[in-house]
C-alpha positions as CSV (number, residue, x, y, z in Angstrom):
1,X,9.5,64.6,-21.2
2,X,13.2,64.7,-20.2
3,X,16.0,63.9,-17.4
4,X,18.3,66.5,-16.9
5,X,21.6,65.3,-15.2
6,X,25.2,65.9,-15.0
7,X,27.7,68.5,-13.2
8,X,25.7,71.1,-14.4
9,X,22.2,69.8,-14.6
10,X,21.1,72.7,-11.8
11,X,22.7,75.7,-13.6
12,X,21.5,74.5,-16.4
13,X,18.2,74.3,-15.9
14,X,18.5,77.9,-14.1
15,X,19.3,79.5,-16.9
16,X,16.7,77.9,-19.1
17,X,13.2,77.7,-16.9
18,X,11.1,80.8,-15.2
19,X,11.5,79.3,-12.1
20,X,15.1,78.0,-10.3
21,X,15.3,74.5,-9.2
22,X,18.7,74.0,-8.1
23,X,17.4,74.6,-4.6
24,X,15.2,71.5,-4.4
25,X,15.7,68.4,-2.7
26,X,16.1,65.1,-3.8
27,X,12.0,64.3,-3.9
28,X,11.5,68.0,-3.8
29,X,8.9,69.4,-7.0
30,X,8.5,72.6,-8.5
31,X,6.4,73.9,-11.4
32,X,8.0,76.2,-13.7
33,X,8.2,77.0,-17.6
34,X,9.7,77.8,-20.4
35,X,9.3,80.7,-22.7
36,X,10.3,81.6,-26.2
37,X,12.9,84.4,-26.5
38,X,10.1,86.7,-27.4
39,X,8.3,86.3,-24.1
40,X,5.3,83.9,-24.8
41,X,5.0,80.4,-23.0
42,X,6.4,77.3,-25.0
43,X,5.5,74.8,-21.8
44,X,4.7,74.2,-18.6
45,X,6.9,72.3,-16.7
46,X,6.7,69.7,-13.6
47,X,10.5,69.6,-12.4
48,X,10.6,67.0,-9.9
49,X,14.5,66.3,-8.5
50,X,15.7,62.6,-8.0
51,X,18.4,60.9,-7.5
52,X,20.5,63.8,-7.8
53,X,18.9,64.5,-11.4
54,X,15.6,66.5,-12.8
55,X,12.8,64.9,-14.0
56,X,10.9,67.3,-16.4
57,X,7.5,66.3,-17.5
58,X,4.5,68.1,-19.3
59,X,6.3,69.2,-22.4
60,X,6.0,68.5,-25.9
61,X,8.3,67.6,-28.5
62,X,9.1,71.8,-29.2
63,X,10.3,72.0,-25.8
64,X,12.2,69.1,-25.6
65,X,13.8,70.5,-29.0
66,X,14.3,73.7,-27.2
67,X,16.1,72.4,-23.8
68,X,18.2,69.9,-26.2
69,X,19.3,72.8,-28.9
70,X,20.4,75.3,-25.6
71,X,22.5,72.2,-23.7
72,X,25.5,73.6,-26.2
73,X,28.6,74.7,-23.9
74,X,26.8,72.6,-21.0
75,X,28.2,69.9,-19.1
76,X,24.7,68.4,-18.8
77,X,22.9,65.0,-20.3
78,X,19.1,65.2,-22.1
79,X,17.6,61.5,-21.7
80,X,13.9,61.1,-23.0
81,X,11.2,60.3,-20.4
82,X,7.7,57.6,-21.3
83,X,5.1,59.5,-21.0
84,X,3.2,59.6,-17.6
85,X,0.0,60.5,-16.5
86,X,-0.6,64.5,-15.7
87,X,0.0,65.4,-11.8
88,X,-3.5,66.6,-11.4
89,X,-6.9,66.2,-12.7
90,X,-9.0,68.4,-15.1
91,X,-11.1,68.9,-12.4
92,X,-8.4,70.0,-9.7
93,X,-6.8,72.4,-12.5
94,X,-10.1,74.0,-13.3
95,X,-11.0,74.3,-9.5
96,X,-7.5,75.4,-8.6
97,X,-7.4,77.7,-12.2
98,X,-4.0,75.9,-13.1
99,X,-4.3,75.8,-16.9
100,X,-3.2,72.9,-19.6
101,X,-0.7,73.6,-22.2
102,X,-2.7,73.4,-25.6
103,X,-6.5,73.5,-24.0
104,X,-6.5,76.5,-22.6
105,X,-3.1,78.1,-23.4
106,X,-0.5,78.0,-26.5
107,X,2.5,79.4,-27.6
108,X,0.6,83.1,-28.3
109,X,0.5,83.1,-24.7
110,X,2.1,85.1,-22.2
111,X,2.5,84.7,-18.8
112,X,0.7,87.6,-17.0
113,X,-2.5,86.3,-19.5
114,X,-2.0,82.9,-18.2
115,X,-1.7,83.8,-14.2
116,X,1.4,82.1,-13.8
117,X,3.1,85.4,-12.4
118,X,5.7,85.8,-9.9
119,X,4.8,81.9,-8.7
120,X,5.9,79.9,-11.7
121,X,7.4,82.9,-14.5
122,X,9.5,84.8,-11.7
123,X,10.4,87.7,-12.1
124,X,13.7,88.0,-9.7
125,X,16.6,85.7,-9.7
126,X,18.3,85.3,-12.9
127,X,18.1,85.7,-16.7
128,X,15.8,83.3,-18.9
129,X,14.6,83.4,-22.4
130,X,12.1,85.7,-22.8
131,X,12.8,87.4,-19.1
132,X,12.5,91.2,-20.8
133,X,9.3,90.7,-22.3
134,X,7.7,89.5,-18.8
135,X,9.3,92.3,-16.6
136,X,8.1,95.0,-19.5
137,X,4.5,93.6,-19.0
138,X,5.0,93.9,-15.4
139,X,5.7,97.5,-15.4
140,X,3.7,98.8,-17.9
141,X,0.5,96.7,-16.1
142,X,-1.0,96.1,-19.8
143,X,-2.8,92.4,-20.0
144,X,-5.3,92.1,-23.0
145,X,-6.3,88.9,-21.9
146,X,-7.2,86.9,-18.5
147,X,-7.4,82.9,-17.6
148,X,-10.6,83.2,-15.8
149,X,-12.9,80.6,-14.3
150,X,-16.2,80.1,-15.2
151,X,-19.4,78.9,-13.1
152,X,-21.8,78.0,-15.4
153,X,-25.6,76.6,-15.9
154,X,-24.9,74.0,-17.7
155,X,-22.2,71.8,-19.4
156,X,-20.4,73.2,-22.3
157,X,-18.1,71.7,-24.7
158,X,-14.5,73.1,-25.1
159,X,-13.8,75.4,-27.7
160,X,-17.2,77.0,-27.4
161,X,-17.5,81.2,-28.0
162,X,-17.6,82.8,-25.0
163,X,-19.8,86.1,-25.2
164,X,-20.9,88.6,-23.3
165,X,-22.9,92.0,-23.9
166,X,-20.3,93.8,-25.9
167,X,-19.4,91.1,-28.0
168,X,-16.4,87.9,-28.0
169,X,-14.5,87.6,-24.9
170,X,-12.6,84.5,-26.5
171,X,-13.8,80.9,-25.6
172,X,-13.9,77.8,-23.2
173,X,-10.5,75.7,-22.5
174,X,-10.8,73.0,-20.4
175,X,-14.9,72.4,-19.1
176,X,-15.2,69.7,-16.0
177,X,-18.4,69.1,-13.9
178,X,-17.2,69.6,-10.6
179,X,-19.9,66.7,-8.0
180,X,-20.2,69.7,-5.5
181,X,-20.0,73.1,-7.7
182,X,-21.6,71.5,-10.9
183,X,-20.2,72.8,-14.3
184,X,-17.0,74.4,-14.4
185,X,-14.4,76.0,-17.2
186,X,-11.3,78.2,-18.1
187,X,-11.3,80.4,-20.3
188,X,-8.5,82.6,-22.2
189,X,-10.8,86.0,-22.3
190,X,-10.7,89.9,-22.9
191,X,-9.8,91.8,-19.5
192,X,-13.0,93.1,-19.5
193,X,-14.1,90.0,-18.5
194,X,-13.8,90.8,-14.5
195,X,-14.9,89.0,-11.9
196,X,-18.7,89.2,-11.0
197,X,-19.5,89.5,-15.2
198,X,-21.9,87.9,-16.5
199,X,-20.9,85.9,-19.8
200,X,-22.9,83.6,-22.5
201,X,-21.6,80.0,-23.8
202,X,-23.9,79.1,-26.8
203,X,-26.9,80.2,-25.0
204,X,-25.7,78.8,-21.6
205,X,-25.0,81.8,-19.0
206,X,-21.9,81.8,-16.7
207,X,-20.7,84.0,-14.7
208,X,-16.8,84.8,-14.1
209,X,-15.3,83.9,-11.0
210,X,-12.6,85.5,-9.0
C-alpha cells in the first residue's frame, strides 16, 4: 500500500495506527490497524520496518487516502507500494482466526467484534483515531457480534446464512478446506453464537469453535 519515511515516519505512524511501531527493528513486523474516528476498523495493516522506513501493506485505496489526508503538519513522505501477495494463506487465517479485510470484516466493524483486542487495536500507549470508542467497549463489556470459527460437514460457499435454532446468526466469510481438519470458515455472528453451538449453513451443520 504505502512507505512511510522521513524524520518523523515513527511518530507518525504512532499517532495514526492501533498498534506503535516506532519500537521495531529494521526487518522487525507488526500487525496493526487503522480505525475511523468513530471507532470501526478502516484496515488491517502489515507494518514491516526497512531500511530505516515502514512498509505498510494490506490496505485499500480509503486507507491510503486516510494516512495521506493526516500526513498534514508531519515531516513524513507517503510513496505508493505494487501490490504484493497477502502474508498468509486463507487457510492459515481461517486456522489461526486472523480475518480478511472485506471477506469477513468491513468498515461496520469494530474491533472487540473482530478479535483484534489488546494484540493489534491496543488499548494503552497513546491516542489514535477512534481510541474512545474501543476503550468504551472495553468497559462496558457489550459485543453484539463475534469472529468465530466454524467446523463444518461440508464445504460451503462464502456469503452463505449462517443459522441456528433461534434464527440468523449472520453468515460465512472466508470458507477453506483445511487436508487434516476438512471444511473450515469465519464467520461475523450474533454473541449467542458461543463456542460448543451448534449452527446450520444452507442445510450443512457446523458447529462453533473456540
Amino acid at each position: 500500500m504505502l512507505e512511510v519515511s522521513g524524520p518523523e515516519a515513527a511518530a507518525y505512524l504512532d499517532s495514526h495506527l492501533t498498534a506503535p511501531v516506532g519500537d521495531l527493528a529494521d526487518g522487525d513486523r507488526r500487525r496493526a490497524a487503522l480505525l475511523t474516528p468513530k471507532g470501526t476498523l478502516l484496515a488491517l495493516l502489515d507494518v514491516h520496518r526497512a531500511a530505516g522506513a515502514f512498509r505498510l501493506r494490506g490496505g485499500d485505496e480509503t486507507a491510503a487516502h486516510a494516512l495521506t489526508r493526516g500526513r498534514v503538519g508531519w515531516r513524513v513522505d507517503l510513496t505508493p507500494l505494487p501490490a504484493a501477495p497477502p502474508t498468509l494463506s486463507d487457510l492459515e487465517r481461517v486456522e489461526a482466526l486472523v480475518p480478511a479485510f472485506g471477506p469477513d470484516i468491513d468498515e461496520r466493524t469494530l474491533p472487540h467484534e473482530a478479535g483484534l483486542v489488546p494484540d493489534v487495536v491496543r488499548l494503552d500507549g497513546g491516542i489514535y483515531p477512534g481510541k474512545m470508542t474501543v476503550l468504551r467497549q472495553e468497559r462496558s463489556g457489550t459485543i453484539h457480534r463475534a469472529l468465530r470459527r466454524l467446523a463444518l460437514e461440508a464445504p460451503v460457499e462464502p456469503g452463505t446464512p449462517v443459522h441456528d435454532d433461534e434464527g440468523p446468526l449472520g453468515m460465512i466469510g472466508t470458507a477453506v478446506v483445511s487436508p487434516t481438519r476438512g471444511p473450515l470458515a469465519l464467520a461475523l455472528l450474533r454473541r449467542r453464537a458461543t463456542p460448543g453451538s451448534r449452527v446450520r449453513v444452507a442445510g450443512v451443520s457446523g458447529i462453533v469453535e473456540p
